[in-house]
C-alpha positions in Angstrom: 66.2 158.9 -83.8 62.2 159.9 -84.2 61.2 162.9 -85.4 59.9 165.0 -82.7 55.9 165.6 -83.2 54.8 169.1 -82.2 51.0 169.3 -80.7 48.8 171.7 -80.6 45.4 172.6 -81.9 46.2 174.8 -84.8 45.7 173.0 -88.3 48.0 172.8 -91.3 46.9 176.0 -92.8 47.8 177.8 -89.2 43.7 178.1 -87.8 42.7 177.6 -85.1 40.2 174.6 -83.9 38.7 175.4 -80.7 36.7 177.9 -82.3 33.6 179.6 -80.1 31.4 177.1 -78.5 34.1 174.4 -78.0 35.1 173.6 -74.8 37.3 170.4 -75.0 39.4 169.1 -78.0 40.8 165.8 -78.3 44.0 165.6 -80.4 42.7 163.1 -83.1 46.8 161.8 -84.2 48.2 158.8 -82.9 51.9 160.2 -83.2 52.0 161.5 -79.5 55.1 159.9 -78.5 57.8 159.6 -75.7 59.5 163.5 -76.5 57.0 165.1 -78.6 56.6 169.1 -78.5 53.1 169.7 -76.8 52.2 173.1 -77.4 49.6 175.0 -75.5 47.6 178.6 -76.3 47.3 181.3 -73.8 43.7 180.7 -73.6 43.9 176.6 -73.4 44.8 174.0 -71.1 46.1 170.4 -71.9 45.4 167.7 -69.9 47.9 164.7 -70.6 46.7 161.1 -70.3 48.3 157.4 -70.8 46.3 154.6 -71.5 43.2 156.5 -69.3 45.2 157.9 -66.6 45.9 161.4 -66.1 49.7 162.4 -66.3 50.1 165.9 -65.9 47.8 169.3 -67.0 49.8 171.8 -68.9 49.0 175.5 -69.2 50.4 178.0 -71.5 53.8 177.4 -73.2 55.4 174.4 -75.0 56.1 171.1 -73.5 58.1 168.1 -74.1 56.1 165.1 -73.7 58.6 162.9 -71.1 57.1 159.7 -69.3 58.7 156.8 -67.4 59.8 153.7 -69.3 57.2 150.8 -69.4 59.5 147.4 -69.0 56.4 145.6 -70.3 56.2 147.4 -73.2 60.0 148.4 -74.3 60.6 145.1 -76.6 57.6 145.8 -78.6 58.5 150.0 -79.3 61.9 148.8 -80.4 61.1 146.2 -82.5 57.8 148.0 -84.5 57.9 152.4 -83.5 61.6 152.8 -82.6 61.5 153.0 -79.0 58.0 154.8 -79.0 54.5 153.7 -79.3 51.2 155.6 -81.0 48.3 155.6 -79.0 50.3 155.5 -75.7 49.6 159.3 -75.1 46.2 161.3 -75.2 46.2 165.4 -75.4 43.1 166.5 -74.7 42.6 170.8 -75.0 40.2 172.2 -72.9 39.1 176.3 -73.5 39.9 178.7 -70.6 37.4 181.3 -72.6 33.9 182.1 -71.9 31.3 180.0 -74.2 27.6 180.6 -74.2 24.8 177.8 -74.0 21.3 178.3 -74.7 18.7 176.7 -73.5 14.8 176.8 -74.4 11.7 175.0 -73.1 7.9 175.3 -72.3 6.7 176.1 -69.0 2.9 176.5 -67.5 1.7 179.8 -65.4 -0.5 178.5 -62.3 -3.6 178.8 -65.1 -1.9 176.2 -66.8 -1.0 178.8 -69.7 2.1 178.1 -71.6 4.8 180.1 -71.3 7.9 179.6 -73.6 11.1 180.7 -71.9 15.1 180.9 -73.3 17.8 180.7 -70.8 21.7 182.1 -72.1 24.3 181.3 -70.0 27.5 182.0 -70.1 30.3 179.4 -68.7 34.1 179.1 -68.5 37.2 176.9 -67.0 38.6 178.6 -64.5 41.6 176.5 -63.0 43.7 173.1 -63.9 41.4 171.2 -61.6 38.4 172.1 -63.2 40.0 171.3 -66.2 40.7 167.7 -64.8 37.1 167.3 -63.5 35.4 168.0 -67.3 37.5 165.6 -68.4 36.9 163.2 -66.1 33.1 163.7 -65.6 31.8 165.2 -69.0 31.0 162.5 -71.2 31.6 163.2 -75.1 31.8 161.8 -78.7 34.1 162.3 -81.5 36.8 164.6 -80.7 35.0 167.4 -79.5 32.8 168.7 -76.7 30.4 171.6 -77.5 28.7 173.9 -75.6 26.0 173.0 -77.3 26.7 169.4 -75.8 26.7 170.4 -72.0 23.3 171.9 -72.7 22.0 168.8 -73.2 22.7 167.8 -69.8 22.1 171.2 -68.1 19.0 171.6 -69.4 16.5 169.5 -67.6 18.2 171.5 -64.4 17.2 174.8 -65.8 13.4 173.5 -66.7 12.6 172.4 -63.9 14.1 175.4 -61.6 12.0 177.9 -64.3 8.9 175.9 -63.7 9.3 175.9 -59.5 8.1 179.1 -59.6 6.0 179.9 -62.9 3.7 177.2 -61.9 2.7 179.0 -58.5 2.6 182.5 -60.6 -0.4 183.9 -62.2 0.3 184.9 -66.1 0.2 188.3 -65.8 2.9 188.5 -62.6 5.7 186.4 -64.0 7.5 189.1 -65.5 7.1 191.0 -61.9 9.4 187.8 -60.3 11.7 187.1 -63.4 14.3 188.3 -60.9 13.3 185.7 -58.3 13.4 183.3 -61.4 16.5 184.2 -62.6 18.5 184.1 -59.7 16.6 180.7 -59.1 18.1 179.1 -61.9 21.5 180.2 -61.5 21.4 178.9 -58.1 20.5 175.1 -59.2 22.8 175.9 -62.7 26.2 176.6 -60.8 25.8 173.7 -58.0 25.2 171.2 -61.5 27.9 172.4 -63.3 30.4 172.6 -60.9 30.3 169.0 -61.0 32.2 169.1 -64.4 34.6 171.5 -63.4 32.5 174.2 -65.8 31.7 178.3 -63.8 28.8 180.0 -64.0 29.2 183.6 -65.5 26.5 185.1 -66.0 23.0 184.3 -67.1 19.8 185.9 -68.7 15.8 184.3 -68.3 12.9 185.8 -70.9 9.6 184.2 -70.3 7.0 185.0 -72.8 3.2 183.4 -73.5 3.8 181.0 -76.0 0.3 182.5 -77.8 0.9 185.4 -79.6 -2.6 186.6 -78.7 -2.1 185.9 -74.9 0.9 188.4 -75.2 -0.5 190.9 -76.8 -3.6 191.2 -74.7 -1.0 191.3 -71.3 1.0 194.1 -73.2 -2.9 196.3 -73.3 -3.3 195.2 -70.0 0.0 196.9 -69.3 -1.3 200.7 -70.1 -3.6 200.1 -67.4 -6.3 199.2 -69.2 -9.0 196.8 -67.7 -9.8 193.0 -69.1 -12.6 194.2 -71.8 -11.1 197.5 -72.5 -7.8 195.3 -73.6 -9.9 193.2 -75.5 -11.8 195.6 -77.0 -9.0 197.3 -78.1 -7.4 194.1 -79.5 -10.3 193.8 -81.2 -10.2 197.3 -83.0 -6.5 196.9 -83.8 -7.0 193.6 -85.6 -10.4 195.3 -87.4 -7.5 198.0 -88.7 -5.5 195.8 -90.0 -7.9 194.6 -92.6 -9.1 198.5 -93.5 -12.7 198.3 -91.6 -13.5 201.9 -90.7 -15.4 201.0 -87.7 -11.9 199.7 -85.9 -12.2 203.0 -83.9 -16.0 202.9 -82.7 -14.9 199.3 -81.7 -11.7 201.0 -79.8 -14.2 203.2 -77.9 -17.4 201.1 -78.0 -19.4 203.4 -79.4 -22.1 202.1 -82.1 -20.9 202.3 -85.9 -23.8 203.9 -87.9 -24.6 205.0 -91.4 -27.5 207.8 -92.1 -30.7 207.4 -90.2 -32.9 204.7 -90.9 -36.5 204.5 -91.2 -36.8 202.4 -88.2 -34.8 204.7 -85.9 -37.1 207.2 -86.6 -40.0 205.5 -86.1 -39.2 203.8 -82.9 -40.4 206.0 -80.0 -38.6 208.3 -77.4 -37.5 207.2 -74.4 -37.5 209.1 -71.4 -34.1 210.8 -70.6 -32.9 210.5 -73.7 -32.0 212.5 -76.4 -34.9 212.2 -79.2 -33.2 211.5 -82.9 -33.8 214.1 -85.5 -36.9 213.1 -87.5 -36.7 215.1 -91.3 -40.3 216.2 -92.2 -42.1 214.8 -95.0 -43.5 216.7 -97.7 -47.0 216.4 -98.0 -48.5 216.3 -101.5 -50.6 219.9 -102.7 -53.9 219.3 -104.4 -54.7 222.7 -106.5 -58.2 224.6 -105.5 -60.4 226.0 -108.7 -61.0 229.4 -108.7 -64.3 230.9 -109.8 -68.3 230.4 -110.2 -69.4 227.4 -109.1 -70.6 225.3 -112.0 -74.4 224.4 -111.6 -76.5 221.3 -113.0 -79.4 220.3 -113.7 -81.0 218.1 -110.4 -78.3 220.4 -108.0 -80.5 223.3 -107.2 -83.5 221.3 -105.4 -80.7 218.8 -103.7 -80.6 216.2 -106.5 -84.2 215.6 -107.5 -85.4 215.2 -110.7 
């Protein structure tokens, strides 16, 4: 008699393999035979297939694996597997808990300024049919499908839905219609996924300039300030990050001076406005003699001999 096989998608050491982000596991064994245990999680189904067909979807509890006899095919499992053949049976585990996906991309405003966006979505199998439907539909390699793996197909959907409406918005109002955005892409997300069988959860947009100067400048422009106050004041915080101490005349755009030159002072008022403080000069003293004038000969009679 053959040993019964039990199934299930806990490894020797008792852990667990559909860890987060796996959505479908495919028992790897061949030993799936005619009375096997199948074994199934609270949080799993198990969709049963023979040679490509689908036989049965299990939920949670323990199964025996129980098919109709094959004539074709009964000569050859008693003469070489007792009765049963390997291979004849595929389990294949799909998760029934909520995975996330990201997706990231580039995206241009209607100035053709690029705007880099990420997309988390959050996604789950809800019933035995949809469980049926990703494994019919969802393409996959090895022996398991990540979320990381729908993604891939999901997101030229959620590029192009992000850039139906970013490329009609100026830069600085994308943020004001991330709302419109985001329920945009959830639309077009869910009516793709449910293709596969896989629900739309929840989901969160963030669009952001992709230049780190563009985003700063919008973030000025947030206080209210105008186009050249924000880049003025760009302009006097980068100055105060390398230590020049004329970042705040550049923050109010006022001049940056040092003493009083001579050519300030010498350049000439204008009318209206205020003159510039001139510092007087000191004028060299030449000393005066005191007393009799000294008299010589030829300066009496005006220099004649």
């Amino acid at each position: 008699m053959a040993l019964r096989n039990v199934i299930s998608t806990l490894n020797h050491d008792g852990t667990e393999v559909m860890g987060p982000g796996i959505l479908m596991y495919h028992y790897p064994n061949n030993d799936i035979m005619n009375g096997s245990l199948l074994t199934v999680e609270n949080n799993h189904f198990c969709v049963l297939k023979s040679r490509g067909a689908v036989l049965d979807v299990y939920e949670t509890g323990q199964y025996q694996v129980s098919t109709p006899q094959r004539p074709l095919i009964g000569s050859i499992q008693q003469s070489f597997y007792g009765g049963q053949s390997p291979w004849q049976y595929e389990a294949l585990f799909v998760s029934r808990a909520k995975s996330v996906a990201k997706a990231q991309g580039l995206a241009l405003s209607r100035e053709l300024a690029e705007l880099v966006y990420d997309v988390d979505y959050y996604i789950h199998i809800d019933t035995k049919d949809d469980a049926v439907k990703l494994v019919t539909h969802m393409p996959y390699q090895g022996h398991m499908l990540t979320a990381e793996a729908v993604n891939a197909y999901a997101g030229p959907v959620v590029e192009q839905s992000v850039n139906q409406l970013v490329q009609v918005t100026p830069l600085e109002q994308v943020n004001e219609r991330i709302h419109e955005i985001t329920e945009l892409v959830r639309g077009h997300l869910q009516d793709f996924l449910s293709i596969y069988g896989i629900m739309l959860n929840d989901i969160k947009v963030l669009i952001r300039p992709r230049d780190e100067r563009m985003r700063e400048l919008i973030s000025l422009r947030a206080f209210g300030l105008s186009e050249h106050e924000a880049v003025r004041y760009y302009v006097a915080m980068k100055m105060a990050e390398h230590g020049l101490l004329s970042a705040p005349n550049m923050a109010c755009g006022e001049p940056f001076n040092i003493g009083i030159t001579s050519v300030q002072a010498a350049v000439p008022s204008v009318p209206g406005a205020p003159a510039l403080p001139v510092p007087p000069v000191p004028m060299p003293t030449v000393p005066v003699p005191t007393g009799p004038v000294p008299t010589g000969p030829g300066l009496a009679d005006g220099g004649r001999a």
